[in-house]
C-alpha positions in Angstrom: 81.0 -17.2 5.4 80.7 -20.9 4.1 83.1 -24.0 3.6 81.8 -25.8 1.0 83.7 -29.4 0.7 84.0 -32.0 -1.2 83.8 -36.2 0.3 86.6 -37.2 -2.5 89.0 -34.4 -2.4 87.7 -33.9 1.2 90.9 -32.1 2.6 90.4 -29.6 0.2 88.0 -26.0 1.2 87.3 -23.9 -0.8 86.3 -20.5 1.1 83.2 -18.3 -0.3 82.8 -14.7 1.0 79.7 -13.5 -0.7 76.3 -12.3 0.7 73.6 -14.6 -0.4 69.6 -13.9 -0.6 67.0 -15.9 0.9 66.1 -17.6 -1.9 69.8 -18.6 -2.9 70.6 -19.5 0.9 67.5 -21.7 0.6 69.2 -23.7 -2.8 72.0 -24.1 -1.1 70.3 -25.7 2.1 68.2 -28.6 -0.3 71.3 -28.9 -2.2 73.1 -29.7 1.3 70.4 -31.7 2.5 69.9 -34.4 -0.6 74.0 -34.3 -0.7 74.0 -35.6 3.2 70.9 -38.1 2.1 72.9 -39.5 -0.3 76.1 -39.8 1.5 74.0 -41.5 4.3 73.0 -44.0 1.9 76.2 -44.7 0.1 77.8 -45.3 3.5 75.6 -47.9 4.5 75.0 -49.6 1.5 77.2 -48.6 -1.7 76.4 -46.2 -4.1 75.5 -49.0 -6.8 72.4 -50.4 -4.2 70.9 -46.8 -3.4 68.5 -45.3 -6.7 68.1 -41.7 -7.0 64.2 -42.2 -5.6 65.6 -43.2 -2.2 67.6 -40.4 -1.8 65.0 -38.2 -2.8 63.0 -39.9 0.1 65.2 -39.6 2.8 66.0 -35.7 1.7 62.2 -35.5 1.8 61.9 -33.8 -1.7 61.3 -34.9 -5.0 63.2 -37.2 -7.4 62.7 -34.2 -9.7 64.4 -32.4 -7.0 67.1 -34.2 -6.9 67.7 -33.7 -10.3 67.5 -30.3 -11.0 70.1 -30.0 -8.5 72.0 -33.2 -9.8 71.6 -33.7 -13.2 73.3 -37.3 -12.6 73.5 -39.8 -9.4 76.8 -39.7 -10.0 77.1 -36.1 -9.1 75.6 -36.8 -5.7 79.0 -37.6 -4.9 81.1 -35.7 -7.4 79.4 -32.1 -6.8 82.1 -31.2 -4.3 85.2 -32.5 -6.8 83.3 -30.9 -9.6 83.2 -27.4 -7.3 86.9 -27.9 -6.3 87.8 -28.0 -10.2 86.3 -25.0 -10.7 87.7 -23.4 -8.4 91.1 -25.2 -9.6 90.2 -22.9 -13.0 89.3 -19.7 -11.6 92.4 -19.4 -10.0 94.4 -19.6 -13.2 91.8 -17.0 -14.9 91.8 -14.5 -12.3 95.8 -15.0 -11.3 97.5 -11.7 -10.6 99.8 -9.8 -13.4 103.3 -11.8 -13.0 101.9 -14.5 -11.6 102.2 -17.9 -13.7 100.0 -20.5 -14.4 101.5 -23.0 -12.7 101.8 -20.9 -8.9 97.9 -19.9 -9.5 97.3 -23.9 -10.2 99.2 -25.0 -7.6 97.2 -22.5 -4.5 94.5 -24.1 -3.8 96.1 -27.7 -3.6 98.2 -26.4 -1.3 96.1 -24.1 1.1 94.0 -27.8 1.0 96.7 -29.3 3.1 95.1 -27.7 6.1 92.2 -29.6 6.8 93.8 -33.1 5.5 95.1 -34.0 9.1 91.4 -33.7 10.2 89.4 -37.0 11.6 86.3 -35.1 9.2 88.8 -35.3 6.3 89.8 -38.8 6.9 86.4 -40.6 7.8 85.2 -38.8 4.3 88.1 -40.2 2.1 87.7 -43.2 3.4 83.8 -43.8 2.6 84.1 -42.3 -0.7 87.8 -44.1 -1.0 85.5 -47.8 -0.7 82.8 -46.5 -2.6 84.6 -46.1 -5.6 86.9 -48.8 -5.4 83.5 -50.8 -5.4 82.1 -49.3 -8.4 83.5 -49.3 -11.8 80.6 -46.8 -13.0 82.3 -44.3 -10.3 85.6 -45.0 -11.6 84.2 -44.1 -15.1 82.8 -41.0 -14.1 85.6 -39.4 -12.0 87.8 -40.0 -14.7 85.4 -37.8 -17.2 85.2 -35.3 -15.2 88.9 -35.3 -14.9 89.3 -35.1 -18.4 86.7 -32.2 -19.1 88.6 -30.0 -16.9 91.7 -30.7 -18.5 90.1 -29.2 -21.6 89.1 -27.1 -20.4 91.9 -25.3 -18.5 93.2 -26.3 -22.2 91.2 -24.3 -23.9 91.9 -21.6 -21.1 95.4 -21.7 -21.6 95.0 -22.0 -25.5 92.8 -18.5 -25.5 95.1 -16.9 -23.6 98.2 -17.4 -25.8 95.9 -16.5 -29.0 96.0 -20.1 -30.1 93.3 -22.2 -31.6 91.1 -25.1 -29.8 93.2 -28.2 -29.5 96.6 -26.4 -29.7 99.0 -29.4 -28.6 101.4 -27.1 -26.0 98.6 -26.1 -24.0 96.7 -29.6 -23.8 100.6 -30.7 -22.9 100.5 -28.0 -20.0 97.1 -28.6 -18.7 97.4 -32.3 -19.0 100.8 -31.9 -16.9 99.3 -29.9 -14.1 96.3 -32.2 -13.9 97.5 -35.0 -13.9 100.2 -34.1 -11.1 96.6 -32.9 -8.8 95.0 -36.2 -9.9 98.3 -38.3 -8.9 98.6 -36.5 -5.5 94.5 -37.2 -5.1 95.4 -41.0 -5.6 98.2 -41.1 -3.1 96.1 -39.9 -0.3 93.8 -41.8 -0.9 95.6 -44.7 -1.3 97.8 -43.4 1.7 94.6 -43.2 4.2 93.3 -46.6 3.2 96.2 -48.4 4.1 95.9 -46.8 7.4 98.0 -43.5 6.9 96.6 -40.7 9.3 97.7 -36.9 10.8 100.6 -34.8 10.3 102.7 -37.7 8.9 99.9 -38.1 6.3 99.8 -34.3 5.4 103.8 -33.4 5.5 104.2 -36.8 3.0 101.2 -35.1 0.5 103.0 -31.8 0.8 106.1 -32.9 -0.3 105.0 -35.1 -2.8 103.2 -32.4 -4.4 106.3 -29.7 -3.9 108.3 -32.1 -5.7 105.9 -32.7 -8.5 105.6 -29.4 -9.2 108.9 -27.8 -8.8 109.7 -31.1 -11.6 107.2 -28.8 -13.7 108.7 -25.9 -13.6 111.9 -27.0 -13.9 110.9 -28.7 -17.2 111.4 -32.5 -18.9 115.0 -31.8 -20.3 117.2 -33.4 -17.3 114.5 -35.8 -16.2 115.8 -39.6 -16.1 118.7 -38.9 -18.6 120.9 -41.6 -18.7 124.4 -41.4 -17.7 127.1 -41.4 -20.8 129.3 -44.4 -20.6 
């Protein structure tokens, strides 16, 4: 059994029970081991001042190495979000009969709230917090992968109701439940770097993100309307 984290969205697990060979146990263990290289190096010194041939040197592998298992340097620190958004789309795919999108979409976030109260989870979103508020290329990038996984759970969504690529409604929806994870992702980590920490931290993230949601299902048509005179 293996937790497999991620530094940005590190209060998030996602839990994999699967038997794994040798051979796949021992791509996980490089992977591991340039991942916590490059962490190592971004920590100390900022992810724009570390090249991909240093990490490969203090993982003790190849540069080539380190790119077959990260086809960019910016995955080296957006594997674990990239995993976590996966996951965020398997959930939908393989939801239950009766089961909406929204309550599959929503799971994970919430089962994430566990670890967030963690000292791990806290040193981690603060490193990557001031990593990336240090580097506009890591801004860039977080923000693309946002936005391929919103079109893809689009496309998901779009399949499922028999509609074509690019069908507005289910861009709408997927936009709407991404950008609710993404908002909640800013306000802890905006929450931890001004100091936030614990329970207080975690009961705040909850109910910022029961709120959001429950605003989703109830739908847009009472939101903000003004008062008659």
């Amino acid at each position: 059994m293996q937790f497999l984290s991620c530094p940005i969205y590190s209060w998030y697990s996602v839990e994999v029970v699967a038997e794994v060979g040798l051979r796949e146990r021992k791509k996980q263990q490089t992977r591991e081991l340039i991942a916590e290289a490059a962490r190592r190096l971004f920590a100390d010194r900022g992810f724009d001042q570390v090249t991909v041939a240093e990490v490969a040197r203090a993982a003790n592998v190849s540069e080539v190495t380190v790119f077959n298992y990260f086809p960019t340097k910016e995955d080296l620190l957006y594997g674990g979000m990239q995993f976590f958004e996966e996951s965020l789309l398997d959930a939908v795919r393989s939801r239950q009969p009766g089961a909406s999108v929204l309550e599959a979409f929503r799971r994970p976030i919430f089962e994430g709230f566990k670890r967030l109260a963690t000292d791990e989870a806290t040193a981690a979103i603060i490193a990557s917090g001031k990593m990336i508020q240090a580097s506009p290329t890591l801004e860039m990038r977080e923000r693309e992968i946002v936005a391929n996984y919103t079109r893809q759970l689009a496309d998901l969504l779009a399949d499922e109701a028999g509609a074509k690529p690019g069908d507005v409604e289910s861009m709408g929806v997927a936009s709407a439940l991404m950008g609710v994870q993404r908002a909640l992702v800013a306000y802890v980590r905006a929450g931890v770097l001004a100091g936030r920490r614990g329970e207080k931290l975690t009961s705040d993230a909850r109910s910022q993100a029961t709120r959001a949601f429950a605003r989703l299902e109830k739908g847009l048509s009472e939101y903000g309307r003004k008062p008659r005179r």
